[in-house]
C-alpha positions in Angstrom: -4.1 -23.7 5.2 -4.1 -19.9 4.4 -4.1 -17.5 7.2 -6.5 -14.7 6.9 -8.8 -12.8 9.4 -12.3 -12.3 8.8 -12.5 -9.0 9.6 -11.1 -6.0 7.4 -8.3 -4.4 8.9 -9.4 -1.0 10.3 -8.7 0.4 13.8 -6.8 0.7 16.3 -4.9 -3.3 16.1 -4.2 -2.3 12.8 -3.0 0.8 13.2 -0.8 -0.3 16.3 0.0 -3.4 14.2 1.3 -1.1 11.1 3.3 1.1 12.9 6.7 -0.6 12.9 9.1 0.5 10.3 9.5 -3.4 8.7 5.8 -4.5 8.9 4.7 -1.5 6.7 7.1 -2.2 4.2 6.5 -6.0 4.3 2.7 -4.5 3.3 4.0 -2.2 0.9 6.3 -4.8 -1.3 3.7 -7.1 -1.8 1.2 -4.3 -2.4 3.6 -2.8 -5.3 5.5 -6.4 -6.0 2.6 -9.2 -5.7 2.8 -11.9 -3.6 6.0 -13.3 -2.1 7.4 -16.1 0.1 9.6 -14.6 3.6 12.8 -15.7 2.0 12.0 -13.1 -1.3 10.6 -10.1 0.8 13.7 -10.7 3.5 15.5 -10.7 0.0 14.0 -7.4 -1.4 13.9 -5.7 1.8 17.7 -6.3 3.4 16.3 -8.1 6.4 16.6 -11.9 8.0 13.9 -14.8 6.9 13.1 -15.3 10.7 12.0 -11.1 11.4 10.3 -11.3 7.9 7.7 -14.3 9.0 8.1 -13.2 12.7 6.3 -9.6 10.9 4.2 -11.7 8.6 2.4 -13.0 11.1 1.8 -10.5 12.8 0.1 -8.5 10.2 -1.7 -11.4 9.1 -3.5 -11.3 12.7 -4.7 -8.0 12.1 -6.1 -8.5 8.3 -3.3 -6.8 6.4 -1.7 -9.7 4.5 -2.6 -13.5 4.3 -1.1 -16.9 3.2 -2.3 -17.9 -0.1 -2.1 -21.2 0.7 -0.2 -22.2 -2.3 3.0 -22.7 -0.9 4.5 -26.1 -0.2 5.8 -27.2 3.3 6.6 -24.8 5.5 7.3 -22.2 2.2 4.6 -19.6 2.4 3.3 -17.4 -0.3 2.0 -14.5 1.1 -0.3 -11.3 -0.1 -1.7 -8.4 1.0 -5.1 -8.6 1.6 -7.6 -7.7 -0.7 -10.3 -6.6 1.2 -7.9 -4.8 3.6 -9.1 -1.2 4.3 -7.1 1.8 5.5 -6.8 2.3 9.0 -5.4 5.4 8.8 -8.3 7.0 7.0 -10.8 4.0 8.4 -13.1 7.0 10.4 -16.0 4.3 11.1 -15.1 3.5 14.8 -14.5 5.5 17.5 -12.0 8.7 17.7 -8.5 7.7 17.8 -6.7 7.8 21.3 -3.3 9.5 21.4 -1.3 6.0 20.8 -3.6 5.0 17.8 -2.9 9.2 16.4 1.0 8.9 17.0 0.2 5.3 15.4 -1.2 7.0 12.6 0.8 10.1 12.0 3.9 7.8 12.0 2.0 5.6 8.9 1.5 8.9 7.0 4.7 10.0 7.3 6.4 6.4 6.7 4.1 6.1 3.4 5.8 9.7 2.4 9.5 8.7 2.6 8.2 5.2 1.3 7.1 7.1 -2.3 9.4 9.5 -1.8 12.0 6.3 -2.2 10.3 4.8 -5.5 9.9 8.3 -7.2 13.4 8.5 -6.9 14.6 5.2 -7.8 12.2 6.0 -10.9 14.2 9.5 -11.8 17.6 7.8 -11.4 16.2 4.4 -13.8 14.4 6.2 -16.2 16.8 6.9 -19.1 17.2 2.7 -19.0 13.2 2.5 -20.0 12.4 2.4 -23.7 9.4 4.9 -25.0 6.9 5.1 -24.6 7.4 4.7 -20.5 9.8 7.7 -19.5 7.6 10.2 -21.4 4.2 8.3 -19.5 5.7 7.6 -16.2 6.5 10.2 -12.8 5.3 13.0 -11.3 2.4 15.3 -12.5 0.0 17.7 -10.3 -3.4 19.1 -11.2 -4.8 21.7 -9.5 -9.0 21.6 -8.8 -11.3 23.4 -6.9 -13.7 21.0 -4.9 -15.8 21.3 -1.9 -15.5 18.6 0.5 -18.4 16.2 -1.4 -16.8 16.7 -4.5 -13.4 15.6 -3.4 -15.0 12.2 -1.9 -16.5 12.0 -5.5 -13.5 12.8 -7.7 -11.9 9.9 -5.4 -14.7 7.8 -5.8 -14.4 8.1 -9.6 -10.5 7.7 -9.5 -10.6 4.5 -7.5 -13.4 3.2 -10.6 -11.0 4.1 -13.2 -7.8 2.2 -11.7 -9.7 -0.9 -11.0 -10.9 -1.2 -14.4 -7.0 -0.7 -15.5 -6.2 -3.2 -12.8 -8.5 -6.2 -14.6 -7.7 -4.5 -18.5 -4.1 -5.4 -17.8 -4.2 -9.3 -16.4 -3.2 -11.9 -18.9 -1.5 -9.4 -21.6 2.2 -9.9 -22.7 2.8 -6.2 -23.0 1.3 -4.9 -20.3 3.8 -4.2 -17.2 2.7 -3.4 -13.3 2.3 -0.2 -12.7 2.1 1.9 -9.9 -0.3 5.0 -9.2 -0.2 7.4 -6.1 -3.0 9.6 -5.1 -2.5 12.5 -2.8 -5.3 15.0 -2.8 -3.8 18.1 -0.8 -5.5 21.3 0.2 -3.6 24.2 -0.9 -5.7 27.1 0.6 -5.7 27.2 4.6 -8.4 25.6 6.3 -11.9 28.1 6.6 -13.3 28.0 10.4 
C-alpha cells in the first residue's frame, strides 16, 4: 500500500523534517533522478539501505516523498511527492519560530552546495556530451528590473513554461531529463 500524507508538506514538520543533511538529499535524487527503491538511493548517495528507509519514512510522514506502491515485497519504490510544496518559501501559516528559521536557513544553504555540486559535476562532464547539449546546457544570468508583483509574475510564467516542457518530453526517445534552477536574486540593496 503506498504511503503518502494527505496534506501538502508546508510548515514547520516539514521544515524540521528536511533539515537533516541525508533526508534532503534523499528528496533531492528522486526529484532530479525519478523514483527509486532504498537500496538504489543508498547506492547513489554513499549511505547504508537501513538509514536510507529509516530517512524515507520519515519524510514520507511529513508529505515530502511517498511509496508508489509498485514495488514487490518488502522492495519499495519511492517518489517525491507531487503535490509537495516548499516549506521554505510556504509563507501561508504562522511566522516561523527560531528552530523552524535555523531549520530553514540550513535548507537554503544545503540546496546551494547541493547545485553548487551538480553544476560542477556538469563543467567537469561536459566535453563527454555530444552537440548540441554542451553549447545548450550550464550556467546563464539575466538581469531584469521588476517590482515585487512583477517578480511573482515572471515566476508564475516560468513555472507555466517548464511544466509544459515537463509533459512535451514524456514518451520521446530523444528527449533526455533535464534539470532547471531558478534563483531570482536582488542585486540592488533593499529600499526601507
Amino acid at each position: 500500500m503506498p504511503e503518502s500524507s494527505s496534506a501538502p508538506a508546508t510548515g514547520s514538520s516539514a521544515l524540521r523534517t528536511l533539515a537533516h543533511p541525508l533526508r534532503s538529499r534523499l528528496l533531492a535524487e528522486l526529484r532530479v533522478h525519478g523514483e527509486a527503491t532504498a537500496t538504489e538511493l543508498a547506492a547513489a548517495l554513499a549511505t547504508n539501505t537501513g538509514a536510507t528507509s529509516y530517512h524515507l519514512r520519515r519524510l514520507a510522514e511529513v508529505g515530502l516523498v511517498e511509496d508508489t506502491g509498485t514495488g514487490t515485497g518488502r522492495r519499495r519504490v519511492w517518489r517525491a511527492s507531487p503535490g509537495a510544496g516548499d516549506p521554505v518559501a510556504d509563507d501561508s501559516g504562522p511566522p516561523l519560530d527560531e528552530d523552524d528559521q535555523a531549520a530553514a536557513q540550513w535548507l537554503a544553504l544545503d540546496y546551494a552546495e547541493h547545485f553548487h555540486g551538480r553544476v560542477a559535476a556538469w563543467v567537469h562532464d561536459r566535453d563527454g556530451w555530444p552537440a548540441p547539449w554542451p553549447a545548450l546546457c550550464g550556467l546563464e544570468d539575466h538581469q531584469v528590473q521588476v517590482t515585487g508583483e512583477q517578480l511573482a509574475a515572471l515566476r508564475a510564467e516560468l513555472l507555466e513554461v517548464l511544466a509544459r516542457y515537463r509533459r512535451l518530453g514524456q514518451g520521446n526517445p530523444q528527449a533526455r531529463r533535464v534539470v532547471v534552477y531558478t534563483c531570482a536574486l536582488p542585486v540592488d540593496p533593499p529600499r526601507r
